[in-house]
LUMTORRO-863887 format. One line per field, with one value per residue: residue number from 0; x, y, z of N, C-alpha, C in turn. Coordinates in Angstrom, 2 decimals, m for minus. Atoms other than C-alpha are relative to their C-alpha. Layout:
% residues N
k NUM, ...
n.east X, ...
n.north Y, ...
n.up Z, ...
ca.east X, ...
ca.north Y, ...
ca.up Z, ...
c.east X, ...
c.north Y, ...
c.up Z, ...
% end
This chain:
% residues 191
k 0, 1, 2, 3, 4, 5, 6, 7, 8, 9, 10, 11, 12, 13, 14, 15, 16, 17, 18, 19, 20, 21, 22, 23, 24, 25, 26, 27, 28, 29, 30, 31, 32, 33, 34, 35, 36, 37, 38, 39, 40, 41, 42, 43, 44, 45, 46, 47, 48, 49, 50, 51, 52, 53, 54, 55, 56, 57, 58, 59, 60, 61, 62, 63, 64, 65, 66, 67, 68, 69, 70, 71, 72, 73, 74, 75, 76, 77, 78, 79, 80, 81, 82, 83, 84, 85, 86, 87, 88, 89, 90, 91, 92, 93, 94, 95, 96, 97, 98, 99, 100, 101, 102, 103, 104, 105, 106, 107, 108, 109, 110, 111, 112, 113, 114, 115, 116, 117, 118, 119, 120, 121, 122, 123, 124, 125, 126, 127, 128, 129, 130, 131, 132, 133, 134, 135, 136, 137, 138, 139, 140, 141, 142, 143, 144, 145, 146, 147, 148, 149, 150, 151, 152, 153, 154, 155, 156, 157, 158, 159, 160, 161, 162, 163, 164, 165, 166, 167, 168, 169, 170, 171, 172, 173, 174, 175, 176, 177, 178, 179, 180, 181, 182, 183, 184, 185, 186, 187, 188, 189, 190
n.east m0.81, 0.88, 0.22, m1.17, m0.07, 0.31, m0.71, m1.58, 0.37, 0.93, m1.35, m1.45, 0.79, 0.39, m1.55, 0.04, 0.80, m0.47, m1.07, m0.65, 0.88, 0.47, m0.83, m0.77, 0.77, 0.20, m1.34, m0.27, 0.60, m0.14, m0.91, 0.68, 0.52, m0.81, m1.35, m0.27, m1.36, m1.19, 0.79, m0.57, m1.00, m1.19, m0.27, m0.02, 0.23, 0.05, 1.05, 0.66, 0.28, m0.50, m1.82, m0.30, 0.71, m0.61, m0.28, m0.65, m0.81, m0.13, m1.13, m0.38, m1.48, m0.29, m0.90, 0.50, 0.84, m0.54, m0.25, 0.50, m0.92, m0.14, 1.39, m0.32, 0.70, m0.33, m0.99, m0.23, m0.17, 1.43, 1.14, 1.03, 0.73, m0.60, m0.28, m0.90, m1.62, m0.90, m0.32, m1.15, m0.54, m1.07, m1.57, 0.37, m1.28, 0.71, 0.41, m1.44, m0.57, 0.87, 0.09, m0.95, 0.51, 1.08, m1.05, m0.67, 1.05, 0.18, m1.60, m0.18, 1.24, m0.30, m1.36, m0.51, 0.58, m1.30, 0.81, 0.03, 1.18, 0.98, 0.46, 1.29, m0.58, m0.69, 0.54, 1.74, 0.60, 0.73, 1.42, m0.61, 1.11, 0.73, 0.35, m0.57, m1.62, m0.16, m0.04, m1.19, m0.19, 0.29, m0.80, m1.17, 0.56, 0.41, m0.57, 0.43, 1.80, 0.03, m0.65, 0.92, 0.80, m0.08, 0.45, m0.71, 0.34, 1.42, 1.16, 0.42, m0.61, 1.11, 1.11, 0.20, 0.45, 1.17, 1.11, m0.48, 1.08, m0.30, 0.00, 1.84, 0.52, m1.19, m0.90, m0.07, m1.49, m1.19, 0.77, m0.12, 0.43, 0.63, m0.94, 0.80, 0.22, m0.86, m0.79, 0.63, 0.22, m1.40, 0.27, 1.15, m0.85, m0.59, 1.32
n.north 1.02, 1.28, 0.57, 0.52, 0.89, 1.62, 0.68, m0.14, 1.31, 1.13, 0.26, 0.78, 0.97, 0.84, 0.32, 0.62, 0.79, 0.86, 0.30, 0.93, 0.71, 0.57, 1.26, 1.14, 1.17, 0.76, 0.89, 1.41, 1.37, 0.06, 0.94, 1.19, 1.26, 0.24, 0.11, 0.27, 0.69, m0.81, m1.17, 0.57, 0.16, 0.82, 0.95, 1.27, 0.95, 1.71, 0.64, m1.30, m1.64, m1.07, m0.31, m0.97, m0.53, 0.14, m0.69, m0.74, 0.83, 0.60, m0.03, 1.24, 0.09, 1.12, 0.56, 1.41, m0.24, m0.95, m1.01, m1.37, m1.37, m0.76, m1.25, m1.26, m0.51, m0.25, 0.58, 0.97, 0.20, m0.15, m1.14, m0.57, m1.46, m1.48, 0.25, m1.09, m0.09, m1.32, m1.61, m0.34, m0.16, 1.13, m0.24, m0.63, 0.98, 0.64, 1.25, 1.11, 0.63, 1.15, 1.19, 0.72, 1.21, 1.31, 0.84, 0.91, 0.63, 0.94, 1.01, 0.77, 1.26, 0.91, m0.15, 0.81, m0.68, m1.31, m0.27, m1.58, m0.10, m0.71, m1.53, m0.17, 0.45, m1.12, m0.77, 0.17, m0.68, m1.35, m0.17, 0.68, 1.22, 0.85, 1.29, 0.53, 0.33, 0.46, 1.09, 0.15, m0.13, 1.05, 0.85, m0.34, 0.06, 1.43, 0.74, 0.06, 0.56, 0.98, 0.52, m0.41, 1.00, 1.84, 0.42, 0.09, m1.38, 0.31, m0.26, m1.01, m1.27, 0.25, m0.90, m1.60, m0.52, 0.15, m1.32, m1.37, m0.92, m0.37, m1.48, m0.76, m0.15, 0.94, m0.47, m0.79, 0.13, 1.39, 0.99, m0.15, 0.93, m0.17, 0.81, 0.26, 1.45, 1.16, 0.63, 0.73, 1.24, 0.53, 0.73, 1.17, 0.63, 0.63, 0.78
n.up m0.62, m0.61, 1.44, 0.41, m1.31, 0.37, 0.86, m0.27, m0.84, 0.69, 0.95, m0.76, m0.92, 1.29, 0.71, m1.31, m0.26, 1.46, m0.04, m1.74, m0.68, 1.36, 1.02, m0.89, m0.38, 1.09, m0.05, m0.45, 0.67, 1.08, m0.41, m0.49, 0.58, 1.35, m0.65, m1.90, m0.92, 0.14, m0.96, m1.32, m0.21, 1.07, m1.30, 0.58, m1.41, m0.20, m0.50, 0.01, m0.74, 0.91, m0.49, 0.79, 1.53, 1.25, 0.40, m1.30, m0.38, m1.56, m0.30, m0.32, m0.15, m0.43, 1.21, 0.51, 1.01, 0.55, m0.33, 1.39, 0.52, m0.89, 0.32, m0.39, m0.70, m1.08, m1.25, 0.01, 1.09, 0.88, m0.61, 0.83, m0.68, 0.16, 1.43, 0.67, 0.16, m0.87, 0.37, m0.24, 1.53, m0.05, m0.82, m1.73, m1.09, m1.04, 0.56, 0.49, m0.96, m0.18, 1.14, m0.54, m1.04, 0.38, 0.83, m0.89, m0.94, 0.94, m0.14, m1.21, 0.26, 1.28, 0.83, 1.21, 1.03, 0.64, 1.60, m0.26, m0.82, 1.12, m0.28, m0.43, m1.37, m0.73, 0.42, m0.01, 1.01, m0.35, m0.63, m1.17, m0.62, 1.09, m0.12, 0.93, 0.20, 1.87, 0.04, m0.41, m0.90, m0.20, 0.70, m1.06, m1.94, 0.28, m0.65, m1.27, m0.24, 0.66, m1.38, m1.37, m0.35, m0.17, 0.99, 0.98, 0.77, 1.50, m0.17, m0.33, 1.09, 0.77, m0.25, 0.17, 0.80, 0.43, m0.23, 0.48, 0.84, 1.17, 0.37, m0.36, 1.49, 0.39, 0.13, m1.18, m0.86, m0.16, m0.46, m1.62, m0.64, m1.29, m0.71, m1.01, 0.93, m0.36, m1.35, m1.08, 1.01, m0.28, m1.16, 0.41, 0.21, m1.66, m0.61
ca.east m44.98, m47.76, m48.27, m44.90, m44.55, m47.25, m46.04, m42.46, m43.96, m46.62, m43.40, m40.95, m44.04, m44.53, m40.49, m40.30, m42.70, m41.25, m37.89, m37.63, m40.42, m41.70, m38.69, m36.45, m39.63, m39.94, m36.17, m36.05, m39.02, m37.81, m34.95, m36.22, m38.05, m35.72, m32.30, m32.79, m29.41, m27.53, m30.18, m29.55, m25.95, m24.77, m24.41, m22.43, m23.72, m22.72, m25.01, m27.34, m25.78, m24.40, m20.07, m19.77, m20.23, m19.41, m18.85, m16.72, m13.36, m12.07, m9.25, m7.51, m4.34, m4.14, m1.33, m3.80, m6.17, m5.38, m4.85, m6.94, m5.69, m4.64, m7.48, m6.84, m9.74, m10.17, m10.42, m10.57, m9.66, m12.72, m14.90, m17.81, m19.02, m15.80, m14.87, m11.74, m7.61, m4.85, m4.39, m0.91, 1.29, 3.57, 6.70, 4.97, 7.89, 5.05, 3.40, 7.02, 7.74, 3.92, 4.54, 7.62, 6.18, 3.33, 6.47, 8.23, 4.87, 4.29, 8.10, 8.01, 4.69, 5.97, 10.13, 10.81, 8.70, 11.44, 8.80, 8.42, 5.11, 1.97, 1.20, m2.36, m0.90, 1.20, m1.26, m4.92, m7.33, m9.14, m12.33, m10.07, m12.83, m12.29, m13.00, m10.68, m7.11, m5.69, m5.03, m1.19, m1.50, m3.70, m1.56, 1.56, m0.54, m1.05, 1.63, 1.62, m2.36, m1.33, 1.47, m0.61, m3.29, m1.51, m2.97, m1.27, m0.43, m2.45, m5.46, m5.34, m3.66, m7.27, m9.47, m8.35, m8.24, m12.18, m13.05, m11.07, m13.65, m13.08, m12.74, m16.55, m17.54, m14.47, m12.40, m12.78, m10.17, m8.15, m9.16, m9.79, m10.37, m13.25, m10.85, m13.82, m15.59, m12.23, m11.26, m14.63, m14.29, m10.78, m12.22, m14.92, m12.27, m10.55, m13.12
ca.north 56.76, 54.36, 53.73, 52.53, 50.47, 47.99, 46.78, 46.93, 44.23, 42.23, 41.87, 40.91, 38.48, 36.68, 36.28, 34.81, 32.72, 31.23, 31.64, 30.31, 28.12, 26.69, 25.77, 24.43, 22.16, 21.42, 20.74, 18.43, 16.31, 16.09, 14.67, 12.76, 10.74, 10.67, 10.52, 9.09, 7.86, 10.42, 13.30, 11.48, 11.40, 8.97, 6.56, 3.58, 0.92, m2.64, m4.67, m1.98, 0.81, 3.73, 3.91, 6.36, 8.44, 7.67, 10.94, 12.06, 10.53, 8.78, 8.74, 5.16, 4.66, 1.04, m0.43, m3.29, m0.93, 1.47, 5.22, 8.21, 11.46, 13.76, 16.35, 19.83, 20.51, 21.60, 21.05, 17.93, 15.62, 15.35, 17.65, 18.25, 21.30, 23.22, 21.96, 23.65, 23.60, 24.89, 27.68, 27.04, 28.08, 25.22, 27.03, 27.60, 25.81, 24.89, 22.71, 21.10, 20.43, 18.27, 16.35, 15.47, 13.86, 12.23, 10.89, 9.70, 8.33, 6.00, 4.93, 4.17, 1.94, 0.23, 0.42, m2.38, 0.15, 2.79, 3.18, 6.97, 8.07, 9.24, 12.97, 12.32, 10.43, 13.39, 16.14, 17.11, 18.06, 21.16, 20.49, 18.27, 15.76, 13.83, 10.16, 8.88, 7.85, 7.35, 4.02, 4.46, 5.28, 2.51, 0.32, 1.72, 0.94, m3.22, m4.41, m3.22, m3.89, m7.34, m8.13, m6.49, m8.86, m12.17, m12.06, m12.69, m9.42, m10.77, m10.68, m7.88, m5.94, m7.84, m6.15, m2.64, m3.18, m4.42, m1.27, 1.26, 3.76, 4.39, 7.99, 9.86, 9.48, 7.10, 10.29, 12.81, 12.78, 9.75, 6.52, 6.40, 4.30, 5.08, 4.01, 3.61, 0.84, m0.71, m1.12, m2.42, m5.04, m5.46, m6.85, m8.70, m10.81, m11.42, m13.41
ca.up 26.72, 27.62, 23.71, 23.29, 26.86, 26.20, 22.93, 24.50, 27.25, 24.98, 22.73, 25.64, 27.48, 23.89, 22.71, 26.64, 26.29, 22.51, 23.02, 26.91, 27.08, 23.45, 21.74, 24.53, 25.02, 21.93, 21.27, 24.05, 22.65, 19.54, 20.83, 23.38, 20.80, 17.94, 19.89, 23.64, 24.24, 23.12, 24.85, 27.87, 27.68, 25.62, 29.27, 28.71, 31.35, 32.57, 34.19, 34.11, 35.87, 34.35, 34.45, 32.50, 28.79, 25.60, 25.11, 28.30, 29.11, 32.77, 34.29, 33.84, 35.91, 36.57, 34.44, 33.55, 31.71, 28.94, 29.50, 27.67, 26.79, 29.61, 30.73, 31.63, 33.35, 37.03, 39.87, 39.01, 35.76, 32.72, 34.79, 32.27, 34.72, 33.65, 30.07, 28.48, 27.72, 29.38, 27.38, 27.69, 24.19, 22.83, 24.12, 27.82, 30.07, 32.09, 29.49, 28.37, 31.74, 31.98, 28.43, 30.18, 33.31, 31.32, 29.07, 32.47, 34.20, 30.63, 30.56, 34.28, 34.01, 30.29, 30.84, 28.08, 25.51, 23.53, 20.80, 20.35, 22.94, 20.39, 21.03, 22.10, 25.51, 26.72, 25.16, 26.32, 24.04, 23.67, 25.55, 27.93, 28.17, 24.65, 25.13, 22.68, 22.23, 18.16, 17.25, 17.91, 21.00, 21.94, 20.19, 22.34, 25.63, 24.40, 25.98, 29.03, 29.28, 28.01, 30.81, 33.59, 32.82, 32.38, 28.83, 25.12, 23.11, 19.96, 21.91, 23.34, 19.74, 18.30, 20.49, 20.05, 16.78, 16.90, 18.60, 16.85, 14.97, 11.11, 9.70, 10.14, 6.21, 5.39, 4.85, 7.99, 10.88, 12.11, 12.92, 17.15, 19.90, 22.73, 25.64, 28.28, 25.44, 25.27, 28.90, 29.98, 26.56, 28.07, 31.16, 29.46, 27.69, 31.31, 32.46
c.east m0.80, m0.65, 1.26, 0.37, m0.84, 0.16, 0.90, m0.66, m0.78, 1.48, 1.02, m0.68, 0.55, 1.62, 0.23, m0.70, 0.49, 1.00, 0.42, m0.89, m0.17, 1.06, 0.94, m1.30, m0.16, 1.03, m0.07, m0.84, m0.14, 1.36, 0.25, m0.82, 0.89, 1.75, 0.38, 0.97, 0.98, m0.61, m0.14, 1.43, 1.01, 0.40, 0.40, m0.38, 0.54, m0.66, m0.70, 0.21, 0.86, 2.05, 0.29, m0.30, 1.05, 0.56, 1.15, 1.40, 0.63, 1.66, 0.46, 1.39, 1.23, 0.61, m0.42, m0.94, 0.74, m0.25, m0.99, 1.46, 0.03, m1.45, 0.73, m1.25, 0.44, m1.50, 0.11, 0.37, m1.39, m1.23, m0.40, m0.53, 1.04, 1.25, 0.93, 1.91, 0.67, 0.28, 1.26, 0.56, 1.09, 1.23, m0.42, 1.14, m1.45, m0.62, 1.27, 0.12, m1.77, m0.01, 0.80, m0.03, m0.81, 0.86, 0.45, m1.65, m0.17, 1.13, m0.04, m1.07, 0.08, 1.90, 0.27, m0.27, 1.16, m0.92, m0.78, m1.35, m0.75, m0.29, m1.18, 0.21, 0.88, m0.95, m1.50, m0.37, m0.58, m1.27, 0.61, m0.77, m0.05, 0.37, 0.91, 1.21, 0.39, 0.31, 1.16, 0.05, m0.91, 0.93, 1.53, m0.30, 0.38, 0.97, 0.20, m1.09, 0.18, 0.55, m0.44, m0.90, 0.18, m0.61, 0.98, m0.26, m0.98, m0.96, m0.42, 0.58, m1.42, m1.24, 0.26, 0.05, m1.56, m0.50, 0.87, m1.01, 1.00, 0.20, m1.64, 0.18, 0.70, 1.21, 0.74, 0.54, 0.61, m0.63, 0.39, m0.71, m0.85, 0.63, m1.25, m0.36, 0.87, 0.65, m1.18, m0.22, 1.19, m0.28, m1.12, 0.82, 1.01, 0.03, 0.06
c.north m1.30, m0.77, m1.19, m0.78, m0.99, m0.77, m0.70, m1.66, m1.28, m1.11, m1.13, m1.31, m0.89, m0.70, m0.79, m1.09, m0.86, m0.59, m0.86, m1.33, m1.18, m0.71, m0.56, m0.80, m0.54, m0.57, m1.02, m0.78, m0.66, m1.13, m1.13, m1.14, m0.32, m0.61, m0.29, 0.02, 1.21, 1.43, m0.07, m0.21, m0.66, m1.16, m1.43, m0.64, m2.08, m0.69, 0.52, 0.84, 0.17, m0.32, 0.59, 0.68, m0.25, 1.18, 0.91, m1.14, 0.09, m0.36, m1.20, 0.25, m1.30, m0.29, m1.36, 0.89, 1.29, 1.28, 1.24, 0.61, 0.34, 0.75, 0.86, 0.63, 0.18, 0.12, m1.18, m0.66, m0.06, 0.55, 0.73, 1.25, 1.18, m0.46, 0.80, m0.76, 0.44, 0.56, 0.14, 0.00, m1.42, 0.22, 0.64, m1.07, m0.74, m1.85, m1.60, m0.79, m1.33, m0.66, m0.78, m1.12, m0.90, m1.02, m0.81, m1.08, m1.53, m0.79, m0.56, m1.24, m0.90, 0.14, m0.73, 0.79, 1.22, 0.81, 1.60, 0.24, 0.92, 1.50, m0.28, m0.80, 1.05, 1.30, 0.03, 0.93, 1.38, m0.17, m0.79, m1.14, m0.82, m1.81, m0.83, 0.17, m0.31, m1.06, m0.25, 0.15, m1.32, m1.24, 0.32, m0.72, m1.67, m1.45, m0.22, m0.46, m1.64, m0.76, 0.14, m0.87, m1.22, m0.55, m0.03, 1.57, m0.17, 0.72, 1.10, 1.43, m0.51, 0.67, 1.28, 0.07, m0.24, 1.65, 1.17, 0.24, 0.44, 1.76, m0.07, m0.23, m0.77, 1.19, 1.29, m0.51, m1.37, m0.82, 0.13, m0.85, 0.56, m1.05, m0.70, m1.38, m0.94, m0.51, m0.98, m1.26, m1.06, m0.76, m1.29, m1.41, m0.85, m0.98, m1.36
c.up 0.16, m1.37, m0.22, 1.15, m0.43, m1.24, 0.18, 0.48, m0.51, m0.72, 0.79, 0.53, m1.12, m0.35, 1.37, 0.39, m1.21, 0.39, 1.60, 0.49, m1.33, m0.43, 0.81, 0.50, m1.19, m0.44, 1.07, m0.29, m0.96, 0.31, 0.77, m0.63, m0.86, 0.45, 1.64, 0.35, m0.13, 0.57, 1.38, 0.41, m0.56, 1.28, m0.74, 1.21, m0.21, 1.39, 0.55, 0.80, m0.29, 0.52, m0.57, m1.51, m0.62, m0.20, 0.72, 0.70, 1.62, m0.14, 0.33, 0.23, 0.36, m1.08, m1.04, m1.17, m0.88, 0.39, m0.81, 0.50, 1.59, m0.14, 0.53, 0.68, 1.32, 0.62, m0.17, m1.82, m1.05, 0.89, m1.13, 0.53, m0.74, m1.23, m0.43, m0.09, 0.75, m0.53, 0.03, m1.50, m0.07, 0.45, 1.32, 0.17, 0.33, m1.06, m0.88, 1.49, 0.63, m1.37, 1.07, 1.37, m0.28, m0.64, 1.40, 0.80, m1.34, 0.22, 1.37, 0.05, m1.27, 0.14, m1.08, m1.28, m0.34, m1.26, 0.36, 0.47, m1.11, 1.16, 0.82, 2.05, 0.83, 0.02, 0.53, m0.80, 0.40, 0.98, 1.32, 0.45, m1.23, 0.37, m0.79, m0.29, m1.48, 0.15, 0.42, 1.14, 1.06, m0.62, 1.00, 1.33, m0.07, 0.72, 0.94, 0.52, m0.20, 1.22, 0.83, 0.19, 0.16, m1.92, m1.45, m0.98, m1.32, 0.64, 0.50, m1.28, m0.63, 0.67, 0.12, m1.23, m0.44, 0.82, m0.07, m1.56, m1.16, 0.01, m0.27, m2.16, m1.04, m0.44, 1.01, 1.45, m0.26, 0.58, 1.92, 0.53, 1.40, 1.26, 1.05, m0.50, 0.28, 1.07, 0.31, m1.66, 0.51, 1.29, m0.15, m0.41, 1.12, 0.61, m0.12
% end
């Protein structure tokens, strides 16, 4: 028994010491030099302090700024601690009956708008935290964001289209807009 025990333990010390210690130190300094911003979070900041991630979407409800996606997280909305979907099937009642209020909450904050509501505005994504609205649906928001501010729809249909992101490789997904970027560009413009 005592042949086959300290191997067992040299074995388990050593793989404990690689696997828990070595290469999560070595991954993070690899990354820490090569990729700061995005090993840190990806933090967007204005006038140097943090308001949030590029990578993590916020809950805009002011009729002046544009809207992300819905989240489905909990307890609260884009809660990165507890990342996920509602799991609900496309014929759950439950989830017909929340398109349907996100549909009435849009129409009540834009009535003049009839123009059919983009999926990604009623719908949350799978991870419930994605940062990014499609171009139609930013493009839906422009008028309202436009009247709310007092500003001309041009300028505000010219800055979502300066910060709406191409397809990843010029042919992978759909072109999208980081809403966080474009609210706090939307306020820069304000000014």
């Amino acid at each position: 028994m005592n042949t086959q025990l300290r191997p067992a333990l040299t074995l388990f010390v050593l793989l404990s010491l690689v696997t828990g210690l070595a290469y999560p130190l070595a991954v993070t300094g690899i990354a820490q030099t090569l990729f700061p911003r995005q090993a840190n979070g990806s933090l967007v900041e204005r006038n140097g302090q943090p308001v949030g991630s590029g990578l993590i979407g916020q809950a805009f409800t002011d009729p002046g700024h544009f809207w992300s996606r819905p989240s489905a997280t909990a307890p609260t909305p884009y809660n990165a601690a507890n990342s996920g979907g509602s799991n609900l099937a496309p014929t759950a009642p439950a989830l017909a009956e929340a398109v349907q209020a996100r549909i009435a909450a849009l129409r009540a904050a834009d009535p003049g708008n009839t123009a059919p509501v983009p999926v990604d505005l009623v719908t949350a994504s799978a991870s419930g935290l994605d940062p990014h609205i499609s171009r139609a649906a930013a493009d839906y928001q422009a008028a309202r964001v436009a009247r709310a501010r007092g500003l001309p729809v041009p300028a505000v249909s010219a800055l979502v289209a300066q910060h709406t992101d191409g397809r990843w490789l010029g042919f992978i997904g759909e072109p999208r807009v980081n809403v966080l970027a474009l609210n706090l560009a939307l306020e820069g413009l304000a000014r």
